[in-house]
C-alpha positions as CSV (number, residue, x, y, z in Angstrom):
1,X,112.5,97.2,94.4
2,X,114.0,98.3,91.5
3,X,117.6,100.2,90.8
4,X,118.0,103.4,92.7
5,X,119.0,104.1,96.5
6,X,116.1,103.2,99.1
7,X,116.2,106.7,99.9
8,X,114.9,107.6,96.3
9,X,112.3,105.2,96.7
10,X,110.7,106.8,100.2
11,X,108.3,109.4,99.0
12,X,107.1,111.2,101.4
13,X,103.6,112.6,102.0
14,X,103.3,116.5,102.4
15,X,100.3,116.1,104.7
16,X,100.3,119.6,105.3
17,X,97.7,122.5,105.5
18,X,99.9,125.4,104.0
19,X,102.6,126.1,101.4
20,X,104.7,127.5,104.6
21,X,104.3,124.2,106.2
22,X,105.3,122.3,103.4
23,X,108.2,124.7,102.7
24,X,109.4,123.9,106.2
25,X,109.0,119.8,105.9
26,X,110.9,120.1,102.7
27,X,114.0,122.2,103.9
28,X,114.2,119.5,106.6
29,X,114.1,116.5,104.8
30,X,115.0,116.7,101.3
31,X,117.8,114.7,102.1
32,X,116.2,111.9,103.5
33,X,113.6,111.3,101.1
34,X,113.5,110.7,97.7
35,X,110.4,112.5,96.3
36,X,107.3,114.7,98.2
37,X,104.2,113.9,97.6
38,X,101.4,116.3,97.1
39,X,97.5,115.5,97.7
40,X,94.6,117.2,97.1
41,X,94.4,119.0,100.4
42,X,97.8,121.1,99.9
43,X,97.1,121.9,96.2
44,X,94.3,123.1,96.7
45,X,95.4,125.4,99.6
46,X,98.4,126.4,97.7
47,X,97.8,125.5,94.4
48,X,100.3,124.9,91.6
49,X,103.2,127.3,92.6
50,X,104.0,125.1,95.2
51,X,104.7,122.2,93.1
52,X,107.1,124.8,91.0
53,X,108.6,125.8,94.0
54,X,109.8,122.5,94.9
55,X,110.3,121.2,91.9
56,X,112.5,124.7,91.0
57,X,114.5,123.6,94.1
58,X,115.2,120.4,92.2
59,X,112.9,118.4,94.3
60,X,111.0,115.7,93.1
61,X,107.2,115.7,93.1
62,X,104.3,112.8,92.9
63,X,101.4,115.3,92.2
64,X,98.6,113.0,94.1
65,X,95.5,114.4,92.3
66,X,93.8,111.1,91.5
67,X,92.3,112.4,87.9
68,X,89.1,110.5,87.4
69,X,86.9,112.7,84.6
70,X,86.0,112.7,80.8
71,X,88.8,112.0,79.0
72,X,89.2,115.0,77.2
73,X,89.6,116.6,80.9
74,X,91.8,114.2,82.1
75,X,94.3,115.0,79.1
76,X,93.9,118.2,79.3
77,X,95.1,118.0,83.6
78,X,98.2,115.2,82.3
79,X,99.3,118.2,79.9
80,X,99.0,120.7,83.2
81,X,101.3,118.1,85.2
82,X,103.8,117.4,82.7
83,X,104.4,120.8,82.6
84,X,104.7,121.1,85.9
85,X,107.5,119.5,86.0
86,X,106.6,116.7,88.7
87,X,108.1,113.1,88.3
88,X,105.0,111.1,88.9
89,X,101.3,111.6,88.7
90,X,98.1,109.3,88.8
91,X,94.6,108.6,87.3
92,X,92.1,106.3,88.7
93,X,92.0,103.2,86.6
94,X,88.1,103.4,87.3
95,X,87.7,106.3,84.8
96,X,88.2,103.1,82.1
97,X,90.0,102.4,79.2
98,X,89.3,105.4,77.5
99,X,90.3,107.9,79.7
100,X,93.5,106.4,80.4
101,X,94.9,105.5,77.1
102,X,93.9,109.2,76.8
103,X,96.1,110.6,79.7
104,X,99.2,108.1,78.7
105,X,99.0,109.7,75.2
106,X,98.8,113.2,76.2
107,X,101.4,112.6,79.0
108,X,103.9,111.2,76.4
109,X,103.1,114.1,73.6
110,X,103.4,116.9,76.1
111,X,107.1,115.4,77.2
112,X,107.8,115.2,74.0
113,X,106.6,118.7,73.0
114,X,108.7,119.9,75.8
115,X,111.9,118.3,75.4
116,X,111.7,116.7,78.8
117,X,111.8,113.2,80.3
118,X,108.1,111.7,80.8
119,X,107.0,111.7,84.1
120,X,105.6,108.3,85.5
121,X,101.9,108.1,85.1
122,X,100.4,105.5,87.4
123,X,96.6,104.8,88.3
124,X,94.8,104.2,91.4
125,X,93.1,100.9,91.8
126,X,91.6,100.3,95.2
127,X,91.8,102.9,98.1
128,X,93.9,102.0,101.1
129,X,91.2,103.0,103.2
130,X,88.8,101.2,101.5
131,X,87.9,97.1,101.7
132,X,85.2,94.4,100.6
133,X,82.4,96.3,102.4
134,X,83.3,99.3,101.0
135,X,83.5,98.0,97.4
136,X,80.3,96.1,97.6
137,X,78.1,99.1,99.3
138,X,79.5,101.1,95.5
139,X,78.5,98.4,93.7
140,X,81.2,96.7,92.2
141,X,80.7,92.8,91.8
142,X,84.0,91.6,92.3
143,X,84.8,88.8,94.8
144,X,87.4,90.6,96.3
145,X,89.4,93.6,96.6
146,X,92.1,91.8,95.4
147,X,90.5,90.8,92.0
148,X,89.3,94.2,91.8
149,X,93.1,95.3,92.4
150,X,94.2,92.9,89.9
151,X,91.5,93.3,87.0
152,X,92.3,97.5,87.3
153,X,96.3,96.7,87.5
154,X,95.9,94.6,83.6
155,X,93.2,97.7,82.4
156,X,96.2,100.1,83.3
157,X,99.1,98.0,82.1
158,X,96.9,97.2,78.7
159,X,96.4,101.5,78.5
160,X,100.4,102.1,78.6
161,X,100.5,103.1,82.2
162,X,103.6,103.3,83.8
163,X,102.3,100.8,87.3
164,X,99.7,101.6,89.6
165,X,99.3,102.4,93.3
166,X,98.1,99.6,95.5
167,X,98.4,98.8,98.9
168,X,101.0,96.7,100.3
169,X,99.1,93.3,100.4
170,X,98.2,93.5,97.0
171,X,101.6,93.6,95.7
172,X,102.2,89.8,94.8
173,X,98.6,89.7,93.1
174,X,99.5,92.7,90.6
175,X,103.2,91.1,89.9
176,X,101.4,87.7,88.9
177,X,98.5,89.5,86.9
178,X,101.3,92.1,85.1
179,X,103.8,90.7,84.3
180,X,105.3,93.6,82.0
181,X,108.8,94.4,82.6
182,X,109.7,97.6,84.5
183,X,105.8,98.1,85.9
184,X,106.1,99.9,89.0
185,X,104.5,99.4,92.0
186,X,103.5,102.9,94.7
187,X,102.6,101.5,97.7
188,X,100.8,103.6,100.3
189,X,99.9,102.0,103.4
190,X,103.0,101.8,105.3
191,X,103.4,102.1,108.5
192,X,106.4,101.0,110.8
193,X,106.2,98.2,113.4
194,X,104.5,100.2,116.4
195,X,102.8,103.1,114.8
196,X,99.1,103.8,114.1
197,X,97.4,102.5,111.2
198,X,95.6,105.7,111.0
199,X,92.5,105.2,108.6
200,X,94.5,102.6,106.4
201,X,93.1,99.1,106.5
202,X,95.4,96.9,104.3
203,X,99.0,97.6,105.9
204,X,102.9,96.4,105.7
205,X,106.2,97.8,107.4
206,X,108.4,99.0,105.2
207,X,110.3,95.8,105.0
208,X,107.6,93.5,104.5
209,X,106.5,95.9,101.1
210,X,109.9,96.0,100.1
211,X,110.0,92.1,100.1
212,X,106.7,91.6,98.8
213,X,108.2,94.1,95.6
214,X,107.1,97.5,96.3
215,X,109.2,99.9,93.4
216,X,108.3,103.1,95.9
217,X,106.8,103.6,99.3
218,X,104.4,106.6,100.1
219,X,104.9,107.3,104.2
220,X,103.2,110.4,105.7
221,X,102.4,110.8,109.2
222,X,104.7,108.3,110.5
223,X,107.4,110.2,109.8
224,X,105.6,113.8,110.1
225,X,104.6,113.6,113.5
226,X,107.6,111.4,114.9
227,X,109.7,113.1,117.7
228,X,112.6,113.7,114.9
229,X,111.1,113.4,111.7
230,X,114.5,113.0,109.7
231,X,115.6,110.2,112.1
232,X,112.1,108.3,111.4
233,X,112.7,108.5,107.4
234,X,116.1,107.5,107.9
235,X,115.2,104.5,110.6
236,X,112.4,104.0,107.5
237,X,115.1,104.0,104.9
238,X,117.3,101.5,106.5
239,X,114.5,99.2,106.9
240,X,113.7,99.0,103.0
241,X,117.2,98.2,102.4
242,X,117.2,95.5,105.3
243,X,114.0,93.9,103.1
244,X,115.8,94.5,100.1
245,X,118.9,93.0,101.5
246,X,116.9,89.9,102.7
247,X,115.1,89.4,99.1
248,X,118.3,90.1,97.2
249,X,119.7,87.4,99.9
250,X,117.0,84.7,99.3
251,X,117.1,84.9,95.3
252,X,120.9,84.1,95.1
253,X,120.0,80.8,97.8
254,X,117.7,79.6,94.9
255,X,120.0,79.6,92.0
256,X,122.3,78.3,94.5
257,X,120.0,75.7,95.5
């Protein structure tokens, strides 16, 4: 994990049906998380105003719309985000080279244009709900959804994305296959010891991502429908700095060793 506060790197997922909803989750927890994430289901209930709203509140956002189109469509939507305002976005790195040399371009113009600081752009590689039968039955060839995670991670990377979002247990993979400096790493698929795995397949705890070099976790309903919500972020914030703790501990036994 990178610089920055473990609490900056927990972004949580509005998994909500409504603007009011996610209104409410926000004034609750802004102080306990570091960024809200917003998916498809709550923009399109409450479309863009509620981005504005938190990001007017001086909230961060990671607009979750997964842009996978032509690439004049998909510059077009990086332009929409950027002004937006949100601090992260993503692409799938299936929409190919093309597209997202495309979005990285428009993304870094539009910034520009604007005066502002560039917001992240990421891309999706392989679905956390997805895995090798679900890859195959959509016909991709690759042995693994490892490789596939890989061979999408160096696409992106060779496009002048900002990292990608992969789940947990391909973390080490992507490190070795990218080894650009400051690449980050969104990791979905988190779920604390004891809690559902919901319809995720590849999973860590928070400290096990952490340790394997996750730069940001994305948690949602682990922490929305706990008993107290802000104590589960907080419980999940100190176990990302007990795994960073532990890694930072391990390097400095090596170069003493």
């Amino acid at each position: 994990m990178k610089d920055g506060s473990a609490r900056d790197k927990l972004i949580l997922a509005l998994d909500v049906e409504t603007a009011r909803e996610a209104r409410r989750v926000v004034e609750m927890l802004h102080e306990h998380v570091g960024m809200f994430k917003i998916n498809a289901q709550l923009f399109t209930a409450a479309g863009p105003d509620v981005v504005r709203e938190i990001v007017g509140e001086g909230g961060r956002v990671f607009l979750d719309l997964k842009y996978h189109d032509i690439p004049n469509t998909v510059a077009s939507a990086c332009q929409e985000a950027v002004r937006l305002g949100v601090s992260l976005f993503n692409v799938h790195a299936s929409g190919g080279s093309e597209m997202m040399r495309r979005a990285a371009e428009a993304t870094s113009n539009e910034a520009t244009r604007l005066g502002r600081e560039k917001p992240a752009l990421i891309a999706v590689t392989v679905l956390t709900s997805a895995d090798a039968a679900t890859i195959s039955e959509i016909g991709i060839a690759a042995p693994s959804v490892e490789a596939q995670v890989r061979r999408l991670a160096q696409l992106a990377a060779a496009c002048g994305l900002d990292g990608v979002v992969a789940s947990p247990h391909e973390i080490a993979p992507v490190r070795a296959a990218v080894e650009r400096e400051g690449f980050l790493l969104v990791t979905p698929g988190v779920r604390p010891a004891g809690v559902a795995h919901d319809d995720q397949k590849r999973v860590m705890t928070p400290a096990e991502a952490v340790r394997a070099g996750a730069d940001y976790l994305v948690v949602g309903r682990a922490i929305l429908n706990a008993p107290d919500p802000a104590r589960a972020a907080l419980e999940i914030v100190e176990e990302m700095e007990s795994g960073r703790r532990k890694t930072e501990d391990g390097r400095n036994n090596a170069v003493e060793n």
